[in-house]
C-alpha positions in Angstrom: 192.8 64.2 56.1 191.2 60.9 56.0 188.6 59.3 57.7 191.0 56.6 59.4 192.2 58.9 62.2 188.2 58.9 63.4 187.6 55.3 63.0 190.0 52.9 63.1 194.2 52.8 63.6 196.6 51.2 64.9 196.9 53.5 67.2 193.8 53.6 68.6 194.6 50.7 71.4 197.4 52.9 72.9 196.9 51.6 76.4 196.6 48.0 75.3 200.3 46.9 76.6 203.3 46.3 75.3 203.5 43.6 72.2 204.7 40.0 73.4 207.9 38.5 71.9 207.9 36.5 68.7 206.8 32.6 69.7 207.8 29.1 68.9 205.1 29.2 66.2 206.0 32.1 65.0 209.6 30.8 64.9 207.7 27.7 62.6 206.2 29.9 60.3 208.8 31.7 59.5 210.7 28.1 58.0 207.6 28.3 55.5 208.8 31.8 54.7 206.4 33.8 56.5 207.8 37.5 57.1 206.4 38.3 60.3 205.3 42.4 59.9 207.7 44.7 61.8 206.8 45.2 65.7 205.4 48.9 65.7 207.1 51.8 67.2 206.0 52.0 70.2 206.6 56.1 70.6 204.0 56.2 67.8 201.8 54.5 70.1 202.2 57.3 72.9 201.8 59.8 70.2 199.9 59.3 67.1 201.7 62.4 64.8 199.1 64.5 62.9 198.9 62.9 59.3 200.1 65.1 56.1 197.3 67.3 55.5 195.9 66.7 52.1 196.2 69.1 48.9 193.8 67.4 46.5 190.9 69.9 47.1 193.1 72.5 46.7 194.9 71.2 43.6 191.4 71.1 41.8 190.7 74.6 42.6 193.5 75.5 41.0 196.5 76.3 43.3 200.1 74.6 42.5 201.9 72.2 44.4 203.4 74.5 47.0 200.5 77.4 47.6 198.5 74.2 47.7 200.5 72.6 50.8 201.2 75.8 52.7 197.4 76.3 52.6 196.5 73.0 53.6 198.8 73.3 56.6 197.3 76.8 57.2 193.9 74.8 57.6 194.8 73.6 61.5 194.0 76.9 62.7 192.5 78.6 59.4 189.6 76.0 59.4 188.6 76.7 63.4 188.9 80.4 63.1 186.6 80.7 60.8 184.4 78.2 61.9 184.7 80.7 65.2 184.0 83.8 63.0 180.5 82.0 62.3 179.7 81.3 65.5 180.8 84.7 66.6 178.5 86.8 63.8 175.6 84.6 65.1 176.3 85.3 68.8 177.0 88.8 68.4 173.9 89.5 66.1 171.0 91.8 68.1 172.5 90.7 71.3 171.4 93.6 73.1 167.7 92.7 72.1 165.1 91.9 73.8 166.1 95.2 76.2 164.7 93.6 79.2 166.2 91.5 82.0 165.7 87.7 80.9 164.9 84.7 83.1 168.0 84.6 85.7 169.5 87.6 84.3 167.8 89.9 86.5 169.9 88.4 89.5 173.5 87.8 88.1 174.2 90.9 85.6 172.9 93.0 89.2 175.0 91.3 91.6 177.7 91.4 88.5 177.7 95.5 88.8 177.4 95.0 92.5 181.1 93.2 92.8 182.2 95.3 90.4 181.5 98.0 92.3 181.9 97.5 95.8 184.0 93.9 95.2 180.8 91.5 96.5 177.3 91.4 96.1 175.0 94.2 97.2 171.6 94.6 98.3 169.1 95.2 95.7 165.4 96.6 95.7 162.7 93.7 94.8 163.2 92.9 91.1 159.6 94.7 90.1 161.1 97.8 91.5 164.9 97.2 90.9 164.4 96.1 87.0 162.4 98.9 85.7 164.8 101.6 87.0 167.9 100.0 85.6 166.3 100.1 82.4 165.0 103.0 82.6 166.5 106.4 80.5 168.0 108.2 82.6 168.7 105.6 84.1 168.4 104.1 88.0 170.8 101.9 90.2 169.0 101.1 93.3 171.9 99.3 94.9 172.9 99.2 98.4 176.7 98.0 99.7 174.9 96.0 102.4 176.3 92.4 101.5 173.5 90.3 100.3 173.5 86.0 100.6 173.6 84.9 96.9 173.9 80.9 95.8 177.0 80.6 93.4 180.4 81.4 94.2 182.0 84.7 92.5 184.3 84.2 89.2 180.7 83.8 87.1 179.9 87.2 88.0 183.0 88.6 87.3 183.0 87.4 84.0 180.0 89.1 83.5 181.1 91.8 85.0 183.9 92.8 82.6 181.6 93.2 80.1 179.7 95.9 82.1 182.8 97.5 83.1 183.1 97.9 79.3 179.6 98.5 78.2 177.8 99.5 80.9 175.1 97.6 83.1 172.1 97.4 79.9 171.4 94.0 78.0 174.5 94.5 75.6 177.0 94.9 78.1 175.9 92.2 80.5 175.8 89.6 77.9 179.0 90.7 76.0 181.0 88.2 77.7 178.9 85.2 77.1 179.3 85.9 74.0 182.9 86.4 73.9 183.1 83.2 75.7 180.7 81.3 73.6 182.5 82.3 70.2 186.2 81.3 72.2 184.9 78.0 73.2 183.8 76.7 69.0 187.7 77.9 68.4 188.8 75.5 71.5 186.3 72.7 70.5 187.7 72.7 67.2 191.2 73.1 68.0 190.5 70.0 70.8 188.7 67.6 68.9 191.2 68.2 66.1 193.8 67.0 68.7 191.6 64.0 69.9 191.0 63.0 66.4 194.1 63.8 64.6 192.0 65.3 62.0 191.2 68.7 61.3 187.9 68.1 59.1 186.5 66.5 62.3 187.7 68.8 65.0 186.3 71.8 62.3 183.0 69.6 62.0 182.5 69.7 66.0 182.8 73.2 66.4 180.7 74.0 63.6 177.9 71.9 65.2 178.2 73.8 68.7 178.0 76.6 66.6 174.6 76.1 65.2 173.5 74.2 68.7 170.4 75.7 70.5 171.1 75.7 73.8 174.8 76.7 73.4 173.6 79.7 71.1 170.8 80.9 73.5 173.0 80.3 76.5 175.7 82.6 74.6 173.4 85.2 74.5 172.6 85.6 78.0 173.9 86.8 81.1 174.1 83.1 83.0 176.6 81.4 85.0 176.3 77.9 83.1 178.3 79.1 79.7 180.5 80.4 81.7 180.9 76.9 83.9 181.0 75.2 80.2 184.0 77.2 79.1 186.1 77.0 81.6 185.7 72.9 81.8 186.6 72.8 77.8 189.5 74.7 78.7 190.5 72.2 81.2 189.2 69.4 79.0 191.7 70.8 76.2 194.6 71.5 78.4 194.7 67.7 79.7 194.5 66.5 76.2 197.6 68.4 75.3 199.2 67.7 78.9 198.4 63.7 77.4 200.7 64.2 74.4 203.4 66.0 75.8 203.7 63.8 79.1 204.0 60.7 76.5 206.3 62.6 74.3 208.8 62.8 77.1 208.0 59.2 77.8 209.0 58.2 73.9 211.9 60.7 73.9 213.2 58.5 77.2 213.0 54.5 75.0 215.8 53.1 74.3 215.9 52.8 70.1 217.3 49.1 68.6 219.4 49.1 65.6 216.1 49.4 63.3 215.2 52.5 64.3 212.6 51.6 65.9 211.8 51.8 70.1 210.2 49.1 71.7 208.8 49.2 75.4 211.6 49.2 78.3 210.5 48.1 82.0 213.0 50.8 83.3 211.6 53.6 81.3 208.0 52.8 82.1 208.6 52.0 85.9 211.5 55.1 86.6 211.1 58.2 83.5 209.8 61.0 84.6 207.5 63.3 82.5 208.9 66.3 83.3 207.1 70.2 84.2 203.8 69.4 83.4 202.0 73.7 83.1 199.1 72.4 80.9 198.3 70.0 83.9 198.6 73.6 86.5 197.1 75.4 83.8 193.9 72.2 83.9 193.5 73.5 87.6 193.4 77.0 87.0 190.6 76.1 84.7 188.9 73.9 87.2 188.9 75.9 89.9 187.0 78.6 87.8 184.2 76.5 86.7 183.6 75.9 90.7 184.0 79.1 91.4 181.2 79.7 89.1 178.9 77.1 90.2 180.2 74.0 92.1 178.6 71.4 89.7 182.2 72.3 89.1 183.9 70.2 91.6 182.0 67.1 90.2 184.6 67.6 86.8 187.1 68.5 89.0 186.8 64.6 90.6 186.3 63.5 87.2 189.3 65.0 85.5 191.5 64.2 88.1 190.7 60.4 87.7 191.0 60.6 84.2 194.5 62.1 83.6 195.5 59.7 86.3 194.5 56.7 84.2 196.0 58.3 81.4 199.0 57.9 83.0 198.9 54.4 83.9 198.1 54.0 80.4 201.2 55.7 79.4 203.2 53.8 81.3 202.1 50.6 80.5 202.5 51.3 76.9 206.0 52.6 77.6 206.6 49.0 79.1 206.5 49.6 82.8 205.8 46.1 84.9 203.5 47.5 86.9 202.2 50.8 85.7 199.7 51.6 88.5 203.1 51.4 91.0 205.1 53.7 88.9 202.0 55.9 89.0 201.8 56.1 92.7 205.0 56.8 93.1 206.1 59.2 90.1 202.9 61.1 89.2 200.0 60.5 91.8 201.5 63.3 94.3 202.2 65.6 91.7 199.0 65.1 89.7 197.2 66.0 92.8 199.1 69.0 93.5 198.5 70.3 89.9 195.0 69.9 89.8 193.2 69.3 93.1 195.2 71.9 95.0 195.7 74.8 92.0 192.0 73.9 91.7 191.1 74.9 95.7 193.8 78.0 95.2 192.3 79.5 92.7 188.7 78.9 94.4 189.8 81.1 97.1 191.4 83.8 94.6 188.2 84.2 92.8 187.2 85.4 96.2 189.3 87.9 97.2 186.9 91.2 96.4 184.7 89.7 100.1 187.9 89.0 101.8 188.9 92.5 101.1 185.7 94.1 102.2 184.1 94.6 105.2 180.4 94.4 104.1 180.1 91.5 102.7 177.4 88.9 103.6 179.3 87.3 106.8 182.5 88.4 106.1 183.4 88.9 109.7 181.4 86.0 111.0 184.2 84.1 112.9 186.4 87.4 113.9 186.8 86.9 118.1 184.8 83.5 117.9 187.2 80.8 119.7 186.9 76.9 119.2 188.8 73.4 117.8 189.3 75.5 114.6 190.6 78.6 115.9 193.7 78.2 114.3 192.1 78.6 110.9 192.3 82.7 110.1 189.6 84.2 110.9 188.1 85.0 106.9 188.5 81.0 105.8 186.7 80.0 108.4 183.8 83.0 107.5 184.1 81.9 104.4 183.4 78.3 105.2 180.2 79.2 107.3 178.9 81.0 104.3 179.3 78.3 102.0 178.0 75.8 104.5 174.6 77.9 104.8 174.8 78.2 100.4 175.2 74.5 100.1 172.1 73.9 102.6 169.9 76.5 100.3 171.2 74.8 97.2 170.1 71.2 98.2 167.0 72.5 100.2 165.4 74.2 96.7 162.3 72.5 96.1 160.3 75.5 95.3 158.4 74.3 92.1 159.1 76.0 89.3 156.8 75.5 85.7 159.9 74.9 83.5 162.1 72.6 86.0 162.7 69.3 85.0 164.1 65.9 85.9 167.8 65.0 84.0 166.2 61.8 83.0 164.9 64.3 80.2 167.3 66.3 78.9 169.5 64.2 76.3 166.1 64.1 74.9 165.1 67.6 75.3 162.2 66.1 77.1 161.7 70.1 78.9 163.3 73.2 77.1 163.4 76.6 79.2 161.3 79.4 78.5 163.7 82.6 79.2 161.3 84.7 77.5 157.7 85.1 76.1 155.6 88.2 74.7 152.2 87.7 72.2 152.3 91.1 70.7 149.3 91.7 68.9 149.3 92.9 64.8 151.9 96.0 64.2 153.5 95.8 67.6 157.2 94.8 68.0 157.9 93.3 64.3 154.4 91.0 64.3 153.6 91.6 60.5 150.9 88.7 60.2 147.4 89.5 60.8 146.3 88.1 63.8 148.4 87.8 66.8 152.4 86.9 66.7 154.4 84.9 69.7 157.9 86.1 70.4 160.0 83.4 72.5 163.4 82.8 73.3 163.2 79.0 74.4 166.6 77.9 75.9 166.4 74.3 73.6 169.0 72.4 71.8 169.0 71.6 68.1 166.4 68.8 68.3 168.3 66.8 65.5 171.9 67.7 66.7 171.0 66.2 70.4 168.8 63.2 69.5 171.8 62.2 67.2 174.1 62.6 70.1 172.3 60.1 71.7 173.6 58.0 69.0 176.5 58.7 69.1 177.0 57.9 72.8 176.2 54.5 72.3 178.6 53.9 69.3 181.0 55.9 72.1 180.0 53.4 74.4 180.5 50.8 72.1 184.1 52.0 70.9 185.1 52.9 74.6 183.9 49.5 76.2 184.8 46.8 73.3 187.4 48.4 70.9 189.5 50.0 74.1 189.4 53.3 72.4 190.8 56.4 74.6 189.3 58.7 72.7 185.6 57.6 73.3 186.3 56.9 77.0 187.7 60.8 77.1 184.4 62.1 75.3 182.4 60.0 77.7 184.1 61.0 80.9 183.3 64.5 80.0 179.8 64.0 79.5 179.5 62.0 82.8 181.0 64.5 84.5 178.5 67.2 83.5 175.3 65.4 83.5 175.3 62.5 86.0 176.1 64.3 88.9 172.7 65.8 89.0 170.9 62.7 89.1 171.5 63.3 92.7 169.5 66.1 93.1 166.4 64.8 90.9 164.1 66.2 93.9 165.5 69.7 93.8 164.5 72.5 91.4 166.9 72.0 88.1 166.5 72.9 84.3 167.3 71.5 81.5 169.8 74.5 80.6 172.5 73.0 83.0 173.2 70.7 80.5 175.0 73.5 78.2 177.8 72.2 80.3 178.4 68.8 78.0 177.2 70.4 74.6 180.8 70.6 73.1 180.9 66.8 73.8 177.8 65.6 72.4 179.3 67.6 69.4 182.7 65.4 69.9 180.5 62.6 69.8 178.5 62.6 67.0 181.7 63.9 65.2 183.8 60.9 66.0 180.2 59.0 64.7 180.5 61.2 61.4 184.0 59.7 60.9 183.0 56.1 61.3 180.3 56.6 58.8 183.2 58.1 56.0 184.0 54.6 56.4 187.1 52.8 57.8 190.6 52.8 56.4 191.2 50.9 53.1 187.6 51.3 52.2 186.7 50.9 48.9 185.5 54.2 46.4 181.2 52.5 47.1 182.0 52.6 50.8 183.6 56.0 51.0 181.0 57.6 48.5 177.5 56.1 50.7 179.5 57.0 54.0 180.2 60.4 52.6 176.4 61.1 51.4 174.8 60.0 54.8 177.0 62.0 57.1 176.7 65.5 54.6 172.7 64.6 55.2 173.2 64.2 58.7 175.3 67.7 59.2 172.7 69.6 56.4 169.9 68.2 58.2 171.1 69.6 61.9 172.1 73.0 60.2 168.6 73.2 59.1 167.2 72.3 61.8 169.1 75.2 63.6 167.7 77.6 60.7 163.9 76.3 61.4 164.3 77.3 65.3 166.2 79.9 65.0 163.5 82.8 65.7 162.5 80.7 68.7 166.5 81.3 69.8 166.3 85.1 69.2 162.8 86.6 70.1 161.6 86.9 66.8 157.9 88.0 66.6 156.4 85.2 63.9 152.5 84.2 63.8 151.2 81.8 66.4 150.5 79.3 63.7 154.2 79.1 62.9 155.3 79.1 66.3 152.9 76.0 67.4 154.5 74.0 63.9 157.9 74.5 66.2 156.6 73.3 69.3 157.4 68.8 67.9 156.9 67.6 71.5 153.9 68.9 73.7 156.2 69.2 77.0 158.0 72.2 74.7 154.9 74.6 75.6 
């Protein structure tokens, strides 16, 4: 691996158009004996291959020529694995301490046991009452099967609910599958960013930062919906990226190749190929329609997505030579994209729901049954279903309670206003506080404070890249964070937290990964170059990891003295 494939390539101006034919001055130079370089090939323009993967590390530990390759090779999924086994042992570490109900847990692993029981959400006594007995040995579930109005769609609950189903409804076994789902999502970030960047050193480097992130680590570790929302939009995220290489595949397999071997761009092929079955694209919507079904903040990467594997099709086509590439879109991938995303997407909404269709207790489930009207014609469930999300949506957008640790989005690349899930002072010899005067034990749901404030970096070299060099790969990265963060710039008078933004942590890892690469220094740089780009970006990755080791009893609940607490509290708004 070399650094090229994160900074700068031919390749990397795939959607630039096709190369215009040799001119008259060209023509002139050539009597002068100029040798014009070879037109590219333009199917390595639709897909960049995956470069040799280098043995010289491996060489100088020792291993021959062949052991040597075979394990370099091994590295595309032996480097992320274990990167995942990291994140994993972290995750998995204590995670049934503290034994209490944390923040929002005390609503979603209940209503979690509630669907997994009766197939909907239940009534529960008030959470003074209801908390204590499910903790309690033996052990109390005060839950009725009279349907209760909850906030979020269904699959989020599910998820956690699997986890009970193995474990049982106490702190272990309704944050198992956070867990589970935080570990899987380092493996998919670095198997995804290895695909973005063509290099598995960087794709490696962004999962191992999401695994020593914060707010990715704390929200792993808890029974929320917004890791699960986050895992289900990297799976989509990936699943477009590979539906991107494989559409243009099909698209370079269909050029006509000249007598050199080599395949240039072809009007007919641009304007008329088709791409073929597209299931990474279905698969995208399955995805999608999960993270909605979770919480709708969803639906705002949904709309996002959608536009962006659309223009990655125009791009396709225009590199493939197609006149008019937004035409050929319209008519050859537009309906289909649609159908794919947008309506798997609303398909699989409705599947997450089908515990409440099948009941008869749910909250409203038999709301329009006998009522007449314009929409009559709708069955009777969808349009019960409709009247409960329409009263959902009005709660959602109508919550202006205040709240001590909401904040405005404005503040979160900055970590202007961590979380507080959890906060105990036990006093000398009580619960691990071995100093002798008092102890705090947090968990404070905050993101690597060196890790995000060099995202924010990185975004404007992203920004930079995307905007002046035409580079896909930042406008990808970008998209992704715009679609989990700027949508709730809409809703800056309701009561939000900073932990929604778990949602675009794997790409503000992406990003300052793709920034790591440009600072290993461009292609052709010289040994000076490559040596000063190499120290400053190990710095920069040392730095965040220890900066992840300095919080990290503030991420568990670890009982240290107050004076060591306040040295982590850098910003005052942290308290």
């Amino acid at each position: 691996m070399t650094s090229s494939h994160a900074t700068r390539s031919p390749d990397l101006d795939d959607d630039a158009g096709p190369a215009a034919p040799p001119g008259a001055w060209q023509e002139r130079l050539r009597r002068f004996g100029h040798s014009a370089r070879p037109p590219a090939d333009v199917r390595r323009r639709l897909v960049p291959p995956f470069p040799e993967p280098g043995t010289r590390v491996w060489r100088w530990l020792g291993l021959g020529p062949g052991p040597a390759y075979r394990l370099a090779r091994a590295m595309g999924w032996l480097g992320p694995v274990l990167v995942a086994v990291l994140a994993g042992a972290l995750r998995f570490w204590h995670l049934g301490q503290p034994r209490k109900l944390v923040f929002d847990e005390t609503y979603y692993a209940k209503d979690a046991w509630s669907m997994l029981h009766l197939g909907y959400e239940g009534t529960w006594p008030d959470r003074k009452i209801a908390d204590p007995q499910v903790l309690a040995h033996p052990q109390v579930i005060p839950l009725s099967d009279t349907g209760a109005f909850v906030a979020h769609p269904p699959a989020g609950k599910w998820v956690i609910a699997l986890g009970e189903w193995m474990f049982g409804l106490d702190p272990y076994g309704w944050r198992f599958m956070t867990a589970v789902l935080g570990t899987l999502s380092v493996l998919m970030l670095c198997r995804t960013g290895r695909r973005l960047f063509r290099s598995t050193l960087l794709g490696c480097l962004a999962g191992a930062l999401m695994a020593v992130d914060g707010l990715h680590f704390v929200m792993s570790r808890s029974a929320l919906l917004d890791l699960v929302v986050m895992f289900f939009v990297l799976a989509a995220f990936g699943c477009l990226l590979v539906d991107r290489d494989r559409a243009r595949a099909r698209l370079a397999a269909a050029l006509p190749v000249g007598a050199d071997g080599r395949a240039g761009p072809d009007r007919d092929t641009g304007d008329r190929a088709g791409t073929g079955p597209r299931p990474w694209r279905i698969a995208a919507g399955v995805f999608l329609g999960l993270a909605a079904s979770s919480k709708w903040n969803g639906l705002y990467v949904l709309v996002f997505f959608m536009v962006l594997t659309v223009l990655w099709d125009v791009g396709a086509r225009r590199v493939a030579g197609a006149g008019r590439p937004w035409r050929a879109v319209l008519r050859r991938d537009l309906g289909r994209a649609v159908l794919s995303v947008a309506a798997v997407a609303v398909l699989t909404y409705l599947l997450t729901w089908t515990g409440w269709f099948l009941s008869d207790d749910g909250y409203g489930r038999h709301w329009a049954d006998g009522r007449g009207g314009t929409w009559s014609w709708i069955p009777a469930p969808l349009r019960s279903l409709w009247h409960y999300e329409t009263g959902v949506y009005r709660f959602n957008v109508g919550l202006h309670i205040p709240h001590r640790y909401q904040s405005n989005p404005w503040s979160w690349l900055v970590l202007g206003r961590p979380v507080a899930f959890d906060y105990a002072a036990p006093q000398p010899g009580q619960d691990g506080c071995h100093s002798g005067a008092a102890c705090s034990q947090e968990i404070l749901a905050l993101g690597t404070p060196l890790l995000w404030w060099a995202a924010c970096c990185a975004l404007v070299y992203l920004l930079y890249r995307w905007a002046l060099r035409r580079d896909w790969r930042a406008g990808a990265v970008l998209c992704a964070v715009a679609a989990g963060y700027l949508p709730w710039f809409l809703y800056q008078d309701r009561t939000i937290f900073s932990f929604y933004a778990v949602v675009i942590v794997p790409y503000l890892c992406l990003a300052v990964a793709m920034l790591v690469g440009a600072m290993l220094g461009p292609p052709g740089a010289d040994a000076r170059r490559r040596a000063v780009g190499t120290v400053a970006a190990g710095v920069l990755v040392l730095l965040i990891a220890w900066n992840f080791v300095y919080f990290f009893p503030i991420y568990t609940g670890q009982a240290i003295p107050y004076a060591s607490w306040t040295g982590r509290m850098w910003l005052d708004s942290w308290v």
